[in-house]
C-alpha positions in Angstrom: 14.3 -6.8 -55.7 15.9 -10.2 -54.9 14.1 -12.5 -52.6 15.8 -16.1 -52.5 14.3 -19.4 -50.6 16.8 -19.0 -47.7 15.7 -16.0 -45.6 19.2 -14.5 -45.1 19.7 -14.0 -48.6 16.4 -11.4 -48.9 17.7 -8.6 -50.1 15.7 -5.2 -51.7 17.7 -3.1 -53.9 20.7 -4.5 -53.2 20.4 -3.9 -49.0 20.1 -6.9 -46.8 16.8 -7.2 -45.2 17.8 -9.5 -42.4 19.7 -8.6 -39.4 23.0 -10.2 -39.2 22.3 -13.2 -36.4 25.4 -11.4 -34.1 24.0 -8.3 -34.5 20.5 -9.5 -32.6 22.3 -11.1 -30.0 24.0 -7.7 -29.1 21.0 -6.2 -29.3 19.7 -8.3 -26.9 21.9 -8.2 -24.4 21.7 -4.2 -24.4 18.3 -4.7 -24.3 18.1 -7.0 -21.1 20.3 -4.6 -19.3 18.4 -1.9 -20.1 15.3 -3.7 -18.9 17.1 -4.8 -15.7 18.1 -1.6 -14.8 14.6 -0.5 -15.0 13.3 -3.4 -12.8 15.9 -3.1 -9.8 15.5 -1.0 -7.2 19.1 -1.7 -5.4 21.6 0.8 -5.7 24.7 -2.4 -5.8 23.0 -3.8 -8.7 22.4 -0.4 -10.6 25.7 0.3 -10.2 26.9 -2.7 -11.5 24.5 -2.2 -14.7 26.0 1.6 -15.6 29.5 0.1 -15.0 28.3 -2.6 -18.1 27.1 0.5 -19.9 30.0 2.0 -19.6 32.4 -0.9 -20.4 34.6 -1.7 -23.3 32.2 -4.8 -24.1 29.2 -2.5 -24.7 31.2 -0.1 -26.8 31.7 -3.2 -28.8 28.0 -4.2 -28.7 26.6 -0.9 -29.5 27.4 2.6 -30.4 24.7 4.3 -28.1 26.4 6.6 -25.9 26.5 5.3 -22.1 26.4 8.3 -20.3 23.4 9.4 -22.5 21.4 6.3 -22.0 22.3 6.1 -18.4 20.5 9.8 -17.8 17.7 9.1 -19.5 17.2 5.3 -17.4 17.3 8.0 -14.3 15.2 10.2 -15.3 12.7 7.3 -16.1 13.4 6.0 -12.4 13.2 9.4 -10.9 9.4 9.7 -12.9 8.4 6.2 -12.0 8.8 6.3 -7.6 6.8 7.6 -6.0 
C-alpha cells in the first residue's frame, strides 16, 4: 500500500483510490438528469431528458444503457402517481 501527502496519489495495491476529477463531473451530470427526470412532471421537459439520455454526449459520459435506465425512471414514475 502507497499513500502519498497529495490525495490523488493514494493508491492500494497498485489501483488508484481516487476518482479521476473528470470522471465525477460526468457522474454528476448523469446524476442531475437522472434526478430531474424524477422531479418533472411535464411531458416537454421529460422528453427533452430521454433525448439527453439517449445522445452521443451521454454515451461519452457513461456506459449505462439509455434505453434501460429510461424504463426503469418510468417504472419509478408509474409507482410514484397516484
Amino acid at each position: 500500500m502507497t499513500i502519498r501527502a497529495n490525495p490523488r496519489e493514494i493508491k492500494i495495491g497498485g489501483t488508484d483510490i481516487m476518482n479521476n476529477p473528470y470522471e465525477n463531473l460526468a457522474n454528476a451530470i448523469v446524476l442531475q438528469a437522472v434526478k430531474d427526470y424524477r422531479l418533472h412532471d411535464d411531458e416537454r421537459e421529460l422528453a427533452s431528458i430521454e433525448r439527453f439520455f439517449r445522445s452521443g454526449w451521454f454515451g461519452v459520459l457513461t456506459g449505462l444503457d439509455p434505453e434501460l435506465l429510461i424504463s426503469k425512471l418510468r417504472k419509478e414514475k408509474v409507482c410514484y402517481d397516484y
